[in-house]
C-alpha positions in Angstrom: 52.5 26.2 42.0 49.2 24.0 42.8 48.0 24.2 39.4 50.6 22.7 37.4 49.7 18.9 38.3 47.6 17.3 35.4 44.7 15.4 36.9 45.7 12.1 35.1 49.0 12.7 36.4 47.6 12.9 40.0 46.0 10.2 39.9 48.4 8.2 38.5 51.0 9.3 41.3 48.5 8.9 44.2 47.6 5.3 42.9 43.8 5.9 41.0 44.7 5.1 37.7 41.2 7.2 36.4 38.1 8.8 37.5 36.1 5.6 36.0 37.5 3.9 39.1 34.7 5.6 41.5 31.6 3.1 41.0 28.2 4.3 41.0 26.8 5.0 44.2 23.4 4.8 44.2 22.2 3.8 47.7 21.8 7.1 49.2 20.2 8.6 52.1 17.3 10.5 51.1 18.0 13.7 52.8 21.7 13.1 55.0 21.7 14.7 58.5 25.6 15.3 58.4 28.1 16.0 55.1 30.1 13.0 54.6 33.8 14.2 56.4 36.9 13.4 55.5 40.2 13.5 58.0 43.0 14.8 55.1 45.3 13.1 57.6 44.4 9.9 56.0 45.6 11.3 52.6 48.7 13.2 53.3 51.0 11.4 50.9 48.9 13.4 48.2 47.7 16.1 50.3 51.9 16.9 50.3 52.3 16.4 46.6 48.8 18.5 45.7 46.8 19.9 48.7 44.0 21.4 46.2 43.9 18.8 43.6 43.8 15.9 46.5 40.7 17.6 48.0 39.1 18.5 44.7 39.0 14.5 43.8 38.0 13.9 47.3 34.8 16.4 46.5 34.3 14.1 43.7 33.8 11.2 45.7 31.2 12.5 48.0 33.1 14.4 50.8 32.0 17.5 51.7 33.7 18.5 54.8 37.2 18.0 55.8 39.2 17.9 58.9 42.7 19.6 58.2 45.9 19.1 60.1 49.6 20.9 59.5 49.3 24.5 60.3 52.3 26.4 60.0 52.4 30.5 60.2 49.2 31.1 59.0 49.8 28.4 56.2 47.7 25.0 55.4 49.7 23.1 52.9 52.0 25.5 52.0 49.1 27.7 51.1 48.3 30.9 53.1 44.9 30.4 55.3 43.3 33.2 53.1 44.1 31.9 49.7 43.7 28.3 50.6 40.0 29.9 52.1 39.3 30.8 48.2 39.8 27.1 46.8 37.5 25.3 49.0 35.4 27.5 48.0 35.4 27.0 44.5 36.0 23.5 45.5 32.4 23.5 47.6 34.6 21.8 50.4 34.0 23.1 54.3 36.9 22.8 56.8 34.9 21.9 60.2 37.5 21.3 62.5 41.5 21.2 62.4 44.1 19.5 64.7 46.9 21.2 65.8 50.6 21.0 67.2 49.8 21.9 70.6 51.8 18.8 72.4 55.1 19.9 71.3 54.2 22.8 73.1 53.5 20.9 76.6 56.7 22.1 78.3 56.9 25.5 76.9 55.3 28.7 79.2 51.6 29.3 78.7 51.8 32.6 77.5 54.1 30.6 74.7 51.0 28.1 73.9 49.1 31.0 74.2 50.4 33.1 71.7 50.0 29.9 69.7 46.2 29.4 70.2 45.6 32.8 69.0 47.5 31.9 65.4 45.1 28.7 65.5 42.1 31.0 66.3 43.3 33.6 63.3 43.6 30.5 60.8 40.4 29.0 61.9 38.6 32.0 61.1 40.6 32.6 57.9 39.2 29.5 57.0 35.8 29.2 58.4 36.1 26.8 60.3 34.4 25.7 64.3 36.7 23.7 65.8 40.2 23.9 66.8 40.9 20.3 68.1 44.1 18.9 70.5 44.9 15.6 68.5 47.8 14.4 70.2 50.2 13.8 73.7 53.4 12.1 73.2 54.4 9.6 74.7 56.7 11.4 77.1 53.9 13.0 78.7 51.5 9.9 78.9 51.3 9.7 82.5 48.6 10.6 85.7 50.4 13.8 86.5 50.8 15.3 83.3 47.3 14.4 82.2 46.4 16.6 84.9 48.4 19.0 84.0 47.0 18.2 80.1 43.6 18.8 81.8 44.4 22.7 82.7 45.5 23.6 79.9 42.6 22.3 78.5 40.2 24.2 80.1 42.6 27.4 79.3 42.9 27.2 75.7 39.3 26.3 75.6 38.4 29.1 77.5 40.8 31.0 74.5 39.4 29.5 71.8 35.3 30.4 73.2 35.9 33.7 73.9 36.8 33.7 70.3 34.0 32.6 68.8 35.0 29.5 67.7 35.1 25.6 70.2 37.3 23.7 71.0 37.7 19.7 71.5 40.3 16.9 72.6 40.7 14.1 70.4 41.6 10.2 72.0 43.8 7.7 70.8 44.5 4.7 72.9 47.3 5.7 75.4 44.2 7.2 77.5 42.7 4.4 78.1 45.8 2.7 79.8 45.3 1.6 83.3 47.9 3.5 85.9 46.9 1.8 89.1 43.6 2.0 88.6 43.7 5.4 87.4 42.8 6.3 83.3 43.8 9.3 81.2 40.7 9.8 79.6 38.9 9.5 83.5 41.0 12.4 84.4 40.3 14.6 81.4 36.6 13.8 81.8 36.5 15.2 85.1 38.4 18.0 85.2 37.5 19.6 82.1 34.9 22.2 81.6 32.1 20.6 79.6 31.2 24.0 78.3 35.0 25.0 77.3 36.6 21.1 76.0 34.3 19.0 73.4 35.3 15.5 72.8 36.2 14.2 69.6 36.2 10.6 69.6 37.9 8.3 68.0 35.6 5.4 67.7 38.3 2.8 65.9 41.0 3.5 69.1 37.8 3.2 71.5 36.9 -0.2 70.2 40.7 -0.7 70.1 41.8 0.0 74.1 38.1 1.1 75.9 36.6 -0.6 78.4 33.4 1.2 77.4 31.8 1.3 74.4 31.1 4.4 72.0 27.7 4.4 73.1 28.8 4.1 76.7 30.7 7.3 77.0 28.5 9.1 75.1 25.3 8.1 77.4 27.7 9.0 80.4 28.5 12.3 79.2 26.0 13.9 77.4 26.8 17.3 75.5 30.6 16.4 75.0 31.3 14.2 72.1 29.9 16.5 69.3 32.9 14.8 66.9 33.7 11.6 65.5 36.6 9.5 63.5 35.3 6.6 61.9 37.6 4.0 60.8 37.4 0.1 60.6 39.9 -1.8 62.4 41.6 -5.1 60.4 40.0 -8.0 61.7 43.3 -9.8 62.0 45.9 -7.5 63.1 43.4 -4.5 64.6 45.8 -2.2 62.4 43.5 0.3 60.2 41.3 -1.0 57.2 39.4 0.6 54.8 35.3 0.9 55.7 33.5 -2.1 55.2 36.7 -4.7 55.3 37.1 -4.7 59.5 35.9 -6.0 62.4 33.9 -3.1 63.5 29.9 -3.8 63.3 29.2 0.3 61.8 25.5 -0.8 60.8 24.6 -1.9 64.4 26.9 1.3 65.9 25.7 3.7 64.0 22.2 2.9 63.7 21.7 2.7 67.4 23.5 5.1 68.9 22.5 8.6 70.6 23.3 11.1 67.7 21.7 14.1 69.8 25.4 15.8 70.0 27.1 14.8 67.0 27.8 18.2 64.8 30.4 16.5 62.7 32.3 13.3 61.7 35.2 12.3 59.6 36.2 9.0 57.9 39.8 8.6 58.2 42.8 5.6 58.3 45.3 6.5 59.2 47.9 3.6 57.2 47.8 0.0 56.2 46.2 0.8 52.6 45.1 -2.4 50.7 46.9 -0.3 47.9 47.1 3.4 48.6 45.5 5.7 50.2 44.0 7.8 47.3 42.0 4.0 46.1 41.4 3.6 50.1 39.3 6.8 50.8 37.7 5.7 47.3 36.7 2.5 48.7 35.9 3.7 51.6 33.4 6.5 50.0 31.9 3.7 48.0 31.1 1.3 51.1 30.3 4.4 53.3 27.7 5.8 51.4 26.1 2.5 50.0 25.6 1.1 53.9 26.1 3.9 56.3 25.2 7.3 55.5 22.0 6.4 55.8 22.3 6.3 59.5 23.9 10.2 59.7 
């Protein structure tokens, strides 16, 4: 049932009218520490229409890595863990890290979320992939109390997820950076989190966003954590998300400057407000990225 898109068709639906639309890249890094990541988040509208086919024209861009979202019973995409294993294989395409539903699961009894982890850890391994990452807390639980509750279970599923083989991290958006007299989400899960059980995956657009600190600043202040990143570019007039290279964010000075001792991976992602759609966004993005940036991962 994945097969039976055309590839002109594809692109024609996800908004890349041909493959002749990817300019030459020829500004490359020598010998690239990191593969150039991709969050599929930022390409759902396809990923939904044609998981494989979206990620086989994202190989042809440059990405080699991916950051996958949407598990469901031992499915990605509709497409058993196993099977969907096989096709990033032929594809040459790694799955590093994957976010998962774990915040509609706040209220529910541990052993529930438990039980859940140990699907995550079974699909993870199906798939080959390191990290199993929180992404999200809605909004109903975005105060002190229940980030310290968020902190404990935390440290349990990322005890879970070690003792599996496999690591586990906590992505930020901006709601943790939100002053609640005087105190800060993101302070609370810093400190009572197990540096050897909870990596950080930071967000570096929603850190430039809401932070007091800067990217650099956290990572200096807590070595060993932040081993992921997201980078996107921020529209310089509304701060809404913008494809790499048209933002406010200064990536040449960032990335060329900051300490890369514990970065393991990092994913390019935006996560709306296409200039056109997103299949022509992670194209420009690719193009921009790789001419002016890679050099510095």
């Amino acid at each position: 049932m994945f097969n039976t898109t055309t590839r002109r068709t594809f692109l024609k639906q996800t908004g890349v009218l041909s493959v002749s639309s990817i300019l030459p890249l020829s500004v490359l890094p020598l010998d690239p520490r990191f593969k150039m990541g991709l969050q599929l988040f930022t390409i759902r509208d396809a990923m939904a229409k044609d998981p494989i086919e979206s990620i086989k024209y994202a190989r042809s861009l440059g990405y080699e890595d991916g950051e996958i979202y949407g598990y469901d019973n031992d499915t990605y995409y509709g497409i058993k863990s196993k099977e969907f294993n096989k096709n990033l294989i032929d594809l040459g395409f790694t799955i590093s890290s994957g976010h998962y539903d774990f915040s509609s699961r706040f209220n529910e009894p541990m052993e529930n979320l438990e039980r859940y982890v140990d699907q995550c850890i079974e699909g993870s391994h199906n798939i080959d992939s390191k990290y199993i990452t929180w992404p999200w807390l809605a909004p109903e639980f975005r105060d002190i109390e229940n980030f310290k509750i968020l902190t404990d279970k935390l440290n349990k599923i990322g005890e879970q997820v070690t003792n599996s083989g496999l690591e586990f991290a906590y992505h930020n958006h901006d709601f943790e950076f939100t002053d609640h007299n005087g105190e800060k989400g993101y302070d609370i899960i810093l400190a009572g989190t197990d540096p050897s059980l909870v990596k950080l995956q930071m967000d570096m657009y929603w850190v430039e966003h809401s932070s007091s600190k800067s990217p650099s600043e956290l990572i200096t202040e807590n070595p060993g954590r932040f081993v992921m990143w997201h980078i996107k570019d921020m529209d310089k007039v509304t701060r809404d998300y913008s494809e790499m290279g048209n933002g406010s964010i200064d990536y040449k000075t960032l990335l060329s400057t900051i300490d890369k001792e514990d970065l393991q991976y990092y994913y390019i992602e935006q996560g709306g407000n296409f200039a056109e759609s997103s299949m022509k966004s992670i194209t420009d993005s690719a193009e921009y990225f790789k001419k002016n940036l890679q050099r510095y991962l």
